[in-house]
N, C-alpha and C positions, 0 to 999 in steps of 0.2 A: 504494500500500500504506500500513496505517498498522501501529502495532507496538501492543504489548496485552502488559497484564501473564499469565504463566501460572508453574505449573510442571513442570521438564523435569530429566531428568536427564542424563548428560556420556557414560556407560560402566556395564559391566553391575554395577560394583562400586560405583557410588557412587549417594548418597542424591539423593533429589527435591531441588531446590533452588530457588529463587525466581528469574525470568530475564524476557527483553521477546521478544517472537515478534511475527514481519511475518503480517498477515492482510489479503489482498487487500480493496478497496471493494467493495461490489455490483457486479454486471453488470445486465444486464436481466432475468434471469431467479432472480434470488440473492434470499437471504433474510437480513439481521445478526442475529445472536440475542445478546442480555444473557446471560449463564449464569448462571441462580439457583443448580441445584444439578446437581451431578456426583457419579453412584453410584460408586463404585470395584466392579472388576469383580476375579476374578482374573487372568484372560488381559491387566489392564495390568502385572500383580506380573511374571505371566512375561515380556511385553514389556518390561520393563523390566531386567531381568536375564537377557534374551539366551537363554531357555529357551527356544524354539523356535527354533534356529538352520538348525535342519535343514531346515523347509519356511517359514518366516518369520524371516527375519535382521534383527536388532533394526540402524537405523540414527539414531546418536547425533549431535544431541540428541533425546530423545525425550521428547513431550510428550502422555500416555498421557487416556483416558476417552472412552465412548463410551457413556453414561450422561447423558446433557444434557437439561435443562429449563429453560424461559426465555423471556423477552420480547422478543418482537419491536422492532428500534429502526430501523432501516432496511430498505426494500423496492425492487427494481429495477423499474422501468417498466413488464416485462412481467407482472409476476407480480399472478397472480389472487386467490391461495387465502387468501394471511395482509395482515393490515392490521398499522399500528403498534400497539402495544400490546398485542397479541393473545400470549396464551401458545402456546410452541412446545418441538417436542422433538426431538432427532437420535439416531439409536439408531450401530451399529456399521457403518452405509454411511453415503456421500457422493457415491456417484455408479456408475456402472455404466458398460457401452455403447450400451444400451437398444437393440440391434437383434440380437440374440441371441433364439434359443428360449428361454432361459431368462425374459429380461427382457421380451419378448412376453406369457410366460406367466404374470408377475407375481411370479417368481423370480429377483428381482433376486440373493439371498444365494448364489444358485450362478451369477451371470454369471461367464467367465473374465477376463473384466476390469473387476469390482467393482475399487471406488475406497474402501477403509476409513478412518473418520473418522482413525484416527493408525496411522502408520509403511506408508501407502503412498507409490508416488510420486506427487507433485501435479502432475495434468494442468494445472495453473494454473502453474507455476512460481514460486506468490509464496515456499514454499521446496524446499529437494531431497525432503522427502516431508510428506505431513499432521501437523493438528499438531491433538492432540485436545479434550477439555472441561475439563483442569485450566488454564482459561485465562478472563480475562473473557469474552471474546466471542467467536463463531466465524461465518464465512459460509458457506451452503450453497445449492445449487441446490436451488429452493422442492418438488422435486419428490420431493427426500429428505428434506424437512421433514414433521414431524406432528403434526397438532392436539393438544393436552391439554385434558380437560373440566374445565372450570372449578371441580366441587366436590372435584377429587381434591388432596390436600396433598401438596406438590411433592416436599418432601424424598425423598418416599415414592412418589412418582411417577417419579422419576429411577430406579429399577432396572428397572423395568418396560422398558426399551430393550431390554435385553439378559436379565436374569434371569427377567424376566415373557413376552417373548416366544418365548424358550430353549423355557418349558415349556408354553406356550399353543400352539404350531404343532404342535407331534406331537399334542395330545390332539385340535386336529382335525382333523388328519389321519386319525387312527383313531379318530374316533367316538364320542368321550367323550361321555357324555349321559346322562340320566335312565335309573335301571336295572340302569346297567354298575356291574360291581365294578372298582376301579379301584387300586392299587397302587403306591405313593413310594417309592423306596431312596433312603435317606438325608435327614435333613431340615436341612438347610443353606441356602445363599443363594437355589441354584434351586429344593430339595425344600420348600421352606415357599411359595413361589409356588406350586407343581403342587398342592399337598395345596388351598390357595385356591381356583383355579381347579377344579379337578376338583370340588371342592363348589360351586362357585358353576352349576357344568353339569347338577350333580344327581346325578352318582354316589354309589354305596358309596366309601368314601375307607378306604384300610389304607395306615400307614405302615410300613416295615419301618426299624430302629435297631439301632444295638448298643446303644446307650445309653437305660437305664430310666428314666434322669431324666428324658430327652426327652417323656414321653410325655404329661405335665398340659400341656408348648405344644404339641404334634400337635393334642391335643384340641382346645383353645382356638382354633385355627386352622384346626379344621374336619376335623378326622381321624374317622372312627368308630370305628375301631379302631386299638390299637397294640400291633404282634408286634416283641418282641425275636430279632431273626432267628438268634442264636445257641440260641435256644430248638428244639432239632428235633422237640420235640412238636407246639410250638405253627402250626411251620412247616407240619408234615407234615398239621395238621387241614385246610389249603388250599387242597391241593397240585388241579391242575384245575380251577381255580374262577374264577380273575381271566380278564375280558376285556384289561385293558391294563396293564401295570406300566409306570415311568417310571423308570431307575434314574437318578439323580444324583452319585452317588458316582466320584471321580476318582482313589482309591486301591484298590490292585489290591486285588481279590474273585472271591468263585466265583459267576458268573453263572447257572452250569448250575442251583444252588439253587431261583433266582425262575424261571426256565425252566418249570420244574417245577411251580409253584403257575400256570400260563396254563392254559387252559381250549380247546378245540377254537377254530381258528383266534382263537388269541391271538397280542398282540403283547407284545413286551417293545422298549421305544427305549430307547437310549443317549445323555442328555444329558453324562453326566458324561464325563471323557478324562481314564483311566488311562493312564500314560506307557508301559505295558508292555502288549505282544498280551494278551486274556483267552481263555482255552481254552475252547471252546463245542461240546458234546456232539452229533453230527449225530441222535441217535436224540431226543433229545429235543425237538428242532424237528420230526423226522418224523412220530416215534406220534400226535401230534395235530394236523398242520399249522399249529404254531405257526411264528411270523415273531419274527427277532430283526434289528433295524435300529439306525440312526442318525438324528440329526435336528439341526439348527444354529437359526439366528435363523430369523426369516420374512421374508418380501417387504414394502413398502413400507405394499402394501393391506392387506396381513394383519396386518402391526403397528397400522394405524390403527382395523382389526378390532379390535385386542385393547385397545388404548384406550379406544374406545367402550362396550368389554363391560364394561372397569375403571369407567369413569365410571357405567354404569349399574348395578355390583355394590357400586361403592365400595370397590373394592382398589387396595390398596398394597401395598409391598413394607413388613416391619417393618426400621426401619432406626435405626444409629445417629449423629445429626448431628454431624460433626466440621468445626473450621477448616481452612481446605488447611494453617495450618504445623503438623499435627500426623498428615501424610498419610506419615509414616516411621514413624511407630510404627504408625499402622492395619495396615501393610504388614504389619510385624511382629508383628500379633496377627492377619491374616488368615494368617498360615503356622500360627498355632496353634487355628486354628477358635474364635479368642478372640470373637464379634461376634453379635447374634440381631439379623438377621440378614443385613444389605448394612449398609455403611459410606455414605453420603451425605456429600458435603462440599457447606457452605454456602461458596459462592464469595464472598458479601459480603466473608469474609474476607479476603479477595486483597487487597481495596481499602485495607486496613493496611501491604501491606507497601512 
């Protein structure tokens, strides 16, 4: 093992702070990455403050990000895919079982014993559980490693892990494509990805907001229309009409609304996770065979899918670049929807402290 600068925090009350974490050498099958840059996610704010204790119990120290891009510095003997030098990226896995349905099927993100970049246990035992990307460097097995093309800017390439492929796996899943009318709640860290992505596929793009100032970046980022959703004329002009909505929004709302705007076998997916059940109307999934679902990351291939489609759309995520020691206040203004719109830490910084 060698140890490496990162930062972790102690307890759910206390702030990030600057620490040395052991990081196993390569195997034969491993991959070293340099970590240029690491998005901040919110699911590391709630990890780190013990907010999912219920079905994920935060285990302290914990060394949070699953938002990684970076250069390759060491390769094991056996691995084919990355050379030195080569940019690379690690999104929210590290490993799976690979002999599961799931991971056959190229659904690694629902194996039942996925191995997540930080606060799993580590089948390595270099410690009692993973240790994420607010760190120089990280090792992974080359097989959960994934390409980055070369003309994408990294800063802004580091959300795409997790926020770009959040909203890229439901859309193809249900078919987003040239034609379809297509539908954002909320335009936040995942909803300004979807709004991207759904244009770059060729949809009608409607953003729904409460908020009117929103509406000149919707545009700018590829929205065709923007409905203040509190508006119930404006709602009501649509009601039937969308092939797919994407809600993003993680504070409780009434779903039944955008329900209602879906069109004869519409979908509406759930990226966002509202803490609290949402009451969802059976009649209104009925009268038109609409479908209301869920959807998480993607699988290994399907992230490298969405890479490729970045490199050749030329999307990023809009981000703003911060030093890791200023990774307590991001925290602090990501609880106030302070950021347009993922926070990117330039890990060079590390190398100061």
């Amino acid at each position: 093992m060698y140890k490496t600068k990162a930062y972790s925090a102690v307890s759910a009350a206390s702030r990030l702070a600057s620490t040395t974490i052991p990081r196993r050498y390569p195997t034969e099958r491993d991959v070293q990455i340099e970590i240029l840059f690491c998005g901040i996610c919110h699911s590391d704010l709630h990890s780190v403050r013990n907010e999912w204790s219920e079905f994920m119990p935060t285990v302290y120290p914990i060394v949070p990000g699953h938002e990684i891009v970076g250069r390759v510095t060491k390769v094991g003997s056996d691995v084919t895919k990355f050379r030195l030098g080569d940019l690379a990226a690690v999104g929210c896995l590290v490993d799976s079982d690979r002999t599961c349905p799931q991971c056959k099927g190229g659904f690694e993100q629902f194996c039942p014993n996925m191995t997540l970049t930080f606060n799993s246990p580590d089948k390595h035992k270099t410690a009692g559980v993973t240790y994420g990307g607010y760190s120089e460097s990280i090792v992974v097995d080359e097989h959960f490693v994934l390409r980055v093309p070369s003309n994408l800017e990294l800063a802004g390439a580091a959300p795409l892990l997790c926020a770009g492929i959040t909203t890229y796996s439901p859309m193809r899943h249900w078919g987003v494509s040239k034609g379809k009318k297509v539908g954002v709640v909320g335009l936040g860290g995942l909803g300004h990805m979807a709004v991207k992505f759904a244009h770059a596929f060729g949809a009608r793009v409607v953003v729904f907001t409460t908020s009117p100032s929103k509406k000149e970046d919707a545009l700018r980022l590829g929205a065709d229309e923007v409905i203040v959703s509190r508006n119930a004329n404006e709602m009501q002009k649509h009601s039937g009409s969308f092939d797919f909505i994407l809600d993003a929004v993680s504070a409780e709302h009434d779903v039944n609304v955008y329900i209602n705007l879906l069109g004869r076998d519409g979908n509406m997916t759930m990226v966002g996770a509202p803490a609290k059940p949402l009451p969802v109307a059976a009649l209104g999934l009925i009268m038109r065979r609409r479908s209301f679902s869920g959807s998480m990351i993607g699988g290994i291939a399907e992230t490298q899918e969405m890479l490729d489609f970045c490199g050749i759309h030329n999307i990023t995520a809009d981000v703003e670049v911060i030093p890791i020691q200023k990774v307590n206040e991001a925290y602090d203004r990501l609880l106030k929807s302070d950021v347009k719109y993922r926070f990117s830490i330039d890990m060079a910084s590390l190398k100061s402290q």
